[in-house]
N, C-alpha and C positions, 0 to 999 in steps of 0.2 A: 922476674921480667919487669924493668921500668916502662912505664909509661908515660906521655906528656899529654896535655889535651889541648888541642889547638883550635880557634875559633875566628881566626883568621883567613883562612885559606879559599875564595872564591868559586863558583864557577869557571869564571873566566880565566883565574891561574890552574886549573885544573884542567881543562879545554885546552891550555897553550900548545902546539906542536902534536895537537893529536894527532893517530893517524889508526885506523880502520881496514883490514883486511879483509875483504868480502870473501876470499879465496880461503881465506882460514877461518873465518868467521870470528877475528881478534880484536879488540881494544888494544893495540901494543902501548903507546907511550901516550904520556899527559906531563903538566908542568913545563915544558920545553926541553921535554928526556928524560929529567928526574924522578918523574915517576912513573915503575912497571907497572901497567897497567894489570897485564895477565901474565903471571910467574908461572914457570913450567908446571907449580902445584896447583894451578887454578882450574876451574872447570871452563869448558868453551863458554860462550856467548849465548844464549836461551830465551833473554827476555824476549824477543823477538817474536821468536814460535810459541811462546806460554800468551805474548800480544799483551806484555805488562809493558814495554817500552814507553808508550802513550801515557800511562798512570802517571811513571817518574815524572814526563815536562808538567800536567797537569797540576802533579802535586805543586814542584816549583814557581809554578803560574796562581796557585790557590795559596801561596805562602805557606804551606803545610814542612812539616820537617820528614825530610825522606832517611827518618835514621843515622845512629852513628853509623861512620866510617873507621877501618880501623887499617892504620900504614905500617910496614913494619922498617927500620932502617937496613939496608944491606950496601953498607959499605958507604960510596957517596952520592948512590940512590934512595930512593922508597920505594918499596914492593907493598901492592893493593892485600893486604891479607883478607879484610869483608868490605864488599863493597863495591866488585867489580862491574855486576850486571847494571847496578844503579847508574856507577860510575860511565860507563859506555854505551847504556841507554842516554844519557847527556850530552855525550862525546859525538854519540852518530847522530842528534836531532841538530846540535850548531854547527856540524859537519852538511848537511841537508842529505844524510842518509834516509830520512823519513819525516813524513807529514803529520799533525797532527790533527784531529776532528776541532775547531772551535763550534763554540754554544750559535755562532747562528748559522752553523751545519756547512761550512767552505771549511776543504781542508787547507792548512798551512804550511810549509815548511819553516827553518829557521829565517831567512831571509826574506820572507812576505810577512810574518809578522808585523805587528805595530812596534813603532822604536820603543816607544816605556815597558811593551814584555818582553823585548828583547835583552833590553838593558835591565827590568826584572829577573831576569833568568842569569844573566851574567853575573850579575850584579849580588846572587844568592851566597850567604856566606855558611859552609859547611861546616859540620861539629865531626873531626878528625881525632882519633886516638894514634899517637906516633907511636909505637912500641920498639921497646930495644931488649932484645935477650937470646938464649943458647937456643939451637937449631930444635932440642927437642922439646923447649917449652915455646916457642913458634907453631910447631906444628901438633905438638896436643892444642892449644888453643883453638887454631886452624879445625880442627877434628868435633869442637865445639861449637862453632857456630852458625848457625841456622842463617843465608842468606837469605831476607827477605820475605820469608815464607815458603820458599822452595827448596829442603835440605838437601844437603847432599846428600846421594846416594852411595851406597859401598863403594863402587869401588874410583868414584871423585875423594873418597877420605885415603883410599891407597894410593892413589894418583899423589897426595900433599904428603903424607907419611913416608912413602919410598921416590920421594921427587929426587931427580940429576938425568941422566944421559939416558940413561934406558927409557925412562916412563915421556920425555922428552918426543926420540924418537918412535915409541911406541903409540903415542897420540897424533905424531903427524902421518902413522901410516891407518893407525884405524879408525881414527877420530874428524878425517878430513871428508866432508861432505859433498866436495865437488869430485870426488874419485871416482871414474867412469864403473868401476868392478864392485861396486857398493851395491849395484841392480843384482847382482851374482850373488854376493854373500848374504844381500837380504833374502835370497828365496830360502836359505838355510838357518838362517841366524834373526833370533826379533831382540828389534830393539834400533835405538836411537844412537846412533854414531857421536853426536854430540852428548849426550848423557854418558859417555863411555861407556855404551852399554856392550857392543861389538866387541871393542875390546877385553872388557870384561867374559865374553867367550870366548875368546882366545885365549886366555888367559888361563881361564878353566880347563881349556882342551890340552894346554902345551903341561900344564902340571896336576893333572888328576883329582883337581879340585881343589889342592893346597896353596891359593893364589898369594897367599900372605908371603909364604914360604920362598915361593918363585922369586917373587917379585924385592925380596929382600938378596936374595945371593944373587940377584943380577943385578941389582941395582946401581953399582957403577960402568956396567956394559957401554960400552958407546953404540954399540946396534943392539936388533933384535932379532939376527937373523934367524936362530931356533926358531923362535916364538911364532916367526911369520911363514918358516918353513912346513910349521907343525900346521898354522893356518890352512895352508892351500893345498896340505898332503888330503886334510879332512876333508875339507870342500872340493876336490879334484876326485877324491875317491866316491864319495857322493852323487857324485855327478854322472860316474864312468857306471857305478853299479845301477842307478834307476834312472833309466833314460828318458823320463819327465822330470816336469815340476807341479806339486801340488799345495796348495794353500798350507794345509797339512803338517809337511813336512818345515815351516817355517817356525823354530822356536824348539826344536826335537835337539837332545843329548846326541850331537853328532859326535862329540868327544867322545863320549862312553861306549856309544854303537862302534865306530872305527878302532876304536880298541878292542871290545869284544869279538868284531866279526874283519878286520880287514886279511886274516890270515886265509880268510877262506874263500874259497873260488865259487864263481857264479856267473848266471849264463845273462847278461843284461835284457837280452830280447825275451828269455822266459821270466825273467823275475819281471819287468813291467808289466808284460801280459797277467800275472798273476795280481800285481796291483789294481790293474783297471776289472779284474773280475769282481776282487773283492771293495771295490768302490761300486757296482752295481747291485752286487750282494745287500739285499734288504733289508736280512738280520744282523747285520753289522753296524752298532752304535758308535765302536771308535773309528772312525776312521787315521786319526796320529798316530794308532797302535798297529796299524799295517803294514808298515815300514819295518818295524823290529820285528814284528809277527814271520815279515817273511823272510827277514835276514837271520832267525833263530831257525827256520829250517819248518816254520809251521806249526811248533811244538807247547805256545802258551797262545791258548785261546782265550784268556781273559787279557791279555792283551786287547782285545777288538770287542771286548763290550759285547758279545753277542746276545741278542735280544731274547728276555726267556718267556716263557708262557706267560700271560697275564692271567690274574686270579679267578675272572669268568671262566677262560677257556681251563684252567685246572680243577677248579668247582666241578664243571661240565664232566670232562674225563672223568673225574672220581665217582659221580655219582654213575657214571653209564657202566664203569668198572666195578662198581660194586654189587650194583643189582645184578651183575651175569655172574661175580662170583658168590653172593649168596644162594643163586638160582644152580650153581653147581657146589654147593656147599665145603670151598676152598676158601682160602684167604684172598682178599682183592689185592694181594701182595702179587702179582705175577711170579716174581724170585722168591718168595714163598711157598705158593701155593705150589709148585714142585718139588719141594725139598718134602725131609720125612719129619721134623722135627715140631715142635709143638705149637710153633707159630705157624703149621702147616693150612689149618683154615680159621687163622684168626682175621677176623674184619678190625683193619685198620682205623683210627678217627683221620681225619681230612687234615689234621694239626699236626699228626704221628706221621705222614706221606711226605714225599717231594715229588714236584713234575721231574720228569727225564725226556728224553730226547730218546726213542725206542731207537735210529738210524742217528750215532752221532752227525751233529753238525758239521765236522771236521771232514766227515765222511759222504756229505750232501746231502744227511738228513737237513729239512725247512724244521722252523719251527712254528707247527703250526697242529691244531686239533689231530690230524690223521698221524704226525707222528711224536706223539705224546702218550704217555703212560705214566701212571702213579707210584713209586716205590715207597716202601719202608725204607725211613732214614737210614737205617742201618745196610741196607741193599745199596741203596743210591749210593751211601759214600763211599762203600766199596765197588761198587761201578766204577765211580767217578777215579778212583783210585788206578786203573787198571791201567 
């Protein structure tokens, strides 16, 4: 890959023709059109929401150097390959997209400024690396570098790696922030629309986890309809089976559960009722585990975390169990102390036991002193086993 280093290029020629989409949250063009600002490989716009925007004019204002830049040529453009956020943190302050705090605490925009920072800021001449070379060492480089101190995330390095038509339209349907149904998919899905985080579950959901895979054989797609289809089958079915919304349930493997469980039928009115029981359920630590707990049919109770005895209250048991079974000369084993065999009335140590639950939990035993009892390890885990 050639590259040129250029030490020319201003503010002010870089600001030429810009233009700013609040709607997409975009830096589109700079130079007078010649240079893409944000290439379909680029990540959205962020500084904003991280509230580094302010930094860049400041540094510019303090004559400090805000880093190389680095352009790449395409065709009888430039495309931004590092540099963007910097770049359109500049773009949207001489735009008068936002204000800046000055030192004696009145904010400013570009255009109240004093003339000498104004013309300081224009007037900043940039250190640009032009790069010229093949698509795949653009985009290993691309893969390499650290914007600013905010890396990219996974899947903004898939976004530059499998960039054209798919990942195109794939970002203007999951990655757009003014999308009225972004309230909907966030009560299912965490994460930052803008970080491609959303999509990055989608992404997940529509191929089983193999997103590299996906995202490479569709890569010349011109839509995504699968992709967006498989979207809203998940979140539709979601929706249809637990007829709330819980905190909860925001950030949950809905890809994996609606694979697992969409085949199977279920009553909406009795599965929420079951939900709000076991959200007032007191021995219940997980609550995100309730959701699977009851789409699996009830059947993994570590699922939900249930709360076990604390070591006073087993202490307590053991020792009240033991005095009544040396006072009847059995083992303080319960499931011992019935059998014929030679641990018939052996007294356990406190270290050799486990609490149990005499009325499983599953069953509406509480956990609590009255339904507690001490097994031999060996008891319990076959208990547990049954």
């Amino acid at each position: 890959m050639n590259t040129e280093l250029r030490t020319d290029i201003t503010v002010e020629e870089i600001c030429k023709g810009f233009q700013y989409s609040e709607l997409e949250g975009k830096g589109l063009f700079g130079m007078g059109g010649r240079l893409v600002i944000q290439p379909e490989y680029q990540r959205n716009y962020i500084y904003a929401e991280a509230k580094r925007e302010a930094g860049v004019i400041d540094s510019l204002l303090k004559g400090y150097p805000i880093g190389l830049l680095y352009f790449v040529k395409a065709g009888d453009r430039l495309e931004v390959l590092d540099g963007q956020q910097r770049i359109t943190s500049i773009g949207r302050f001489v735009t008068e997209k936002f204000a800046i705090r000055e030192p004696d605490g009145h904010e400013r925009n570009f255009s109240s400024l004093a003339a000498d920072k104004r013309a300081k800021i224009l007037g900043t001449k940039l250190t640009v690396y032009v790069c010229e070379g093949a698509e795949s060492e653009i985009k290993e480089w691309f893969r390499t570098i650290n914007i600013a101190g905010i890396p990219l995330n996974e899947q903004e390095l898939r976004n530059a790696i499998y960039s054209g038509p798919f990942v195109t339209a794939a970002k203007a349907e999951f990655s757009n922030s003014s999308k009225p149904i972004l309230q909907k998919w966030k009560a299912y899905v965490k994460g930052n629309e803008k970080r491609q985080e959303i999509l990055a579950e989608a992404l997940r959901w529509v191929s089983g986890g193999d997103v590299d895979r996906y995202m490479a054989e569709h890569r010349s797609d011109p839509g995504i309809a699968e992709l967006k289809a498989h979207f809203d089958t998940v979140i539709d079915w979601a929706g249809t089976v637990f007829q709330g919304v819980e905190d909860e349930m925001r950030g949950l493997d809905w890809g994996r559960l609606w694979r697992t469980h969409h085949a199977n039928a279920y009553d909406p009115d009795a599965v929420w009722s079951r939900v709000r029981t076991l959200y007032a359920d007191e021995f219940v630590k997980n609550r995100k585990g309730i959701f699977e707990f009851v789409l699996g049919g009830e059947k993994d109770t570590r699922l939900l975390d249930v709360r076990v005895f604390d070591p006073k209250e087993t202490k307590a048991v053991y020792a009240k169990q033991t005095a009544a079974a040396e006072k009847k000369g059995v083992s303080n084993c319960p499931l011992c102390a019935v059998g014929h065999e030679a641990n018939a009335k052996r007294i356990w140590k406190f270290s050799e036991m486990d609490a149990d639950h005499v009325t499983a939990w599953s069953k509406g035993g509480t956990t609590d002193t009255s339904n507690c009892q001490m097994l031999c390890k060996s008891h319990n885990r076959a208990k547990g086993n049954r």
